[in-house]
C-alpha positions as CSV (number, residue, x, y, z in Angstrom):
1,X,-13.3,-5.1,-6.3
2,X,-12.8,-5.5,-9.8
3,X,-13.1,-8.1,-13.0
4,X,-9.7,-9.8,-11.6
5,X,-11.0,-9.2,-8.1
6,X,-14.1,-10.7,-6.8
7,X,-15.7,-11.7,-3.5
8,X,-16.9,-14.8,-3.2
9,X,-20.6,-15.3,-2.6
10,X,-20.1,-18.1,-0.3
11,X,-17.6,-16.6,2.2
12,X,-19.1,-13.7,4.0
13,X,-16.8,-9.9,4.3
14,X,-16.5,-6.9,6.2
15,X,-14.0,-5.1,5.1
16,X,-12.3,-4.4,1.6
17,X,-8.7,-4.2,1.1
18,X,-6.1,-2.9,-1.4
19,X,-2.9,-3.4,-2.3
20,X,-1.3,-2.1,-5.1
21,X,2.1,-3.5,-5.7
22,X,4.8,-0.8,-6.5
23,X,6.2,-0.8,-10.4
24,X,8.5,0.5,-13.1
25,X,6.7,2.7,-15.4
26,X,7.4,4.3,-18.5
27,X,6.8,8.2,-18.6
28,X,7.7,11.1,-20.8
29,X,11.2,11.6,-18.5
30,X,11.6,8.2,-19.2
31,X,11.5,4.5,-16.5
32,X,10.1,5.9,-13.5
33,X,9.3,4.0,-10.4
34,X,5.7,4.1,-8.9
35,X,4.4,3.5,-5.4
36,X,2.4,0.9,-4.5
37,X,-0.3,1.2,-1.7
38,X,-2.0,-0.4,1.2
39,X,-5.7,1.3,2.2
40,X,-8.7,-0.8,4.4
41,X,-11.8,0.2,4.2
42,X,-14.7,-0.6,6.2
43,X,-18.1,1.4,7.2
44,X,-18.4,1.1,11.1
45,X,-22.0,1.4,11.4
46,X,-22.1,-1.4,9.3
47,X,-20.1,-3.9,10.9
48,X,-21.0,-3.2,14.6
49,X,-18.8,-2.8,17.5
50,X,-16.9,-5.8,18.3
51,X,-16.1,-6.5,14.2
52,X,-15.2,-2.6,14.2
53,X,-12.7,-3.7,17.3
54,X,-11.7,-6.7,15.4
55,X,-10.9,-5.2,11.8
56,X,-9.2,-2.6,13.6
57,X,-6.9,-4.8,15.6
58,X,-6.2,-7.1,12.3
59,X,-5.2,-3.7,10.4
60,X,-3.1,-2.6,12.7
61,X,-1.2,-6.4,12.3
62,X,-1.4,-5.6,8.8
63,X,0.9,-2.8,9.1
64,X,2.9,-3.9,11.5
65,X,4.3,-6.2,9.2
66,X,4.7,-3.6,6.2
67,X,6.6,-1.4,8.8
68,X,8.6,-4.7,9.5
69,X,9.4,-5.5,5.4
70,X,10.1,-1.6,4.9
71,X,11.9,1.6,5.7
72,X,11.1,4.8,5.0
73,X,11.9,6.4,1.8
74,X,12.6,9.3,0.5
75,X,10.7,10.8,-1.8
76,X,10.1,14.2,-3.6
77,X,7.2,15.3,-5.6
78,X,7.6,16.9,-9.3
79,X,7.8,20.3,-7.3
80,X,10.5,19.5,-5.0
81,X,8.8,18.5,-1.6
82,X,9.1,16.3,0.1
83,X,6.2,13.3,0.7
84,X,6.4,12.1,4.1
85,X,4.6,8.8,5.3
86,X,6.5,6.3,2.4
87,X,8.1,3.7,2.9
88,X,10.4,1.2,0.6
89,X,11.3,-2.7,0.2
90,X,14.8,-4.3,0.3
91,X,14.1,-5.3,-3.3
92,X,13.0,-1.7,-4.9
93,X,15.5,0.3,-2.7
94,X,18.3,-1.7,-4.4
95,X,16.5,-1.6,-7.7
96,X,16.2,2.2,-7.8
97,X,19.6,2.6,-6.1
98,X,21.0,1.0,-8.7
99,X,19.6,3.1,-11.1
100,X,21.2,6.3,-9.5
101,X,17.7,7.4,-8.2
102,X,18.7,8.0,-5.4
């Protein structure tokens, strides 16, 4: 949650989710590309059982389709290793491809 992001007091929740949408930055080596991000977050104890069973199913959905928009990616950190677990677009592979990124 935050000032642009607000839960309605009407309309009852369980869980929160994020998604940060990937974007060109500028940095001191210049337009970089940054990673967006997809987290859920919910406290079991709170929601009980069978709402545990059913936010779990509907995140699982939820990345099912992200695997299913994506592919992994390739990507090094500033020292040279290699981040496993990302994954890129159609849309920003062929933007950072045809910046010679890659």
């Amino acid at each position: 949650m935050d000032n642009a992001v607000a839960p309605r007091s009407d309309v009852g929740h369980s869980a929160v989710v994020q998604f940060l949408c990937s974007r060109r930055i500028q940095d001191s080596e210049g337009e970089v590309f940054e990673a967006g991000r997809l987290a859920v977050r919910w406290f079991e104890q709170q929601v009980g059982p069978e709402r545990h069973q059913l936010l779990t199913e509907e995140t699982s959905l939820a990345w099912k389709a992200l695997r299913a928009a994506t592919r992994p990616a390739i990507v090094e950190s500033m020292q040279g290793r290699r981040i496993s677990g990302m994954r890129i677009g159609p849309a920003a592979h062929d933007l950072v491809s045809a910046a010679g990124c890659c």
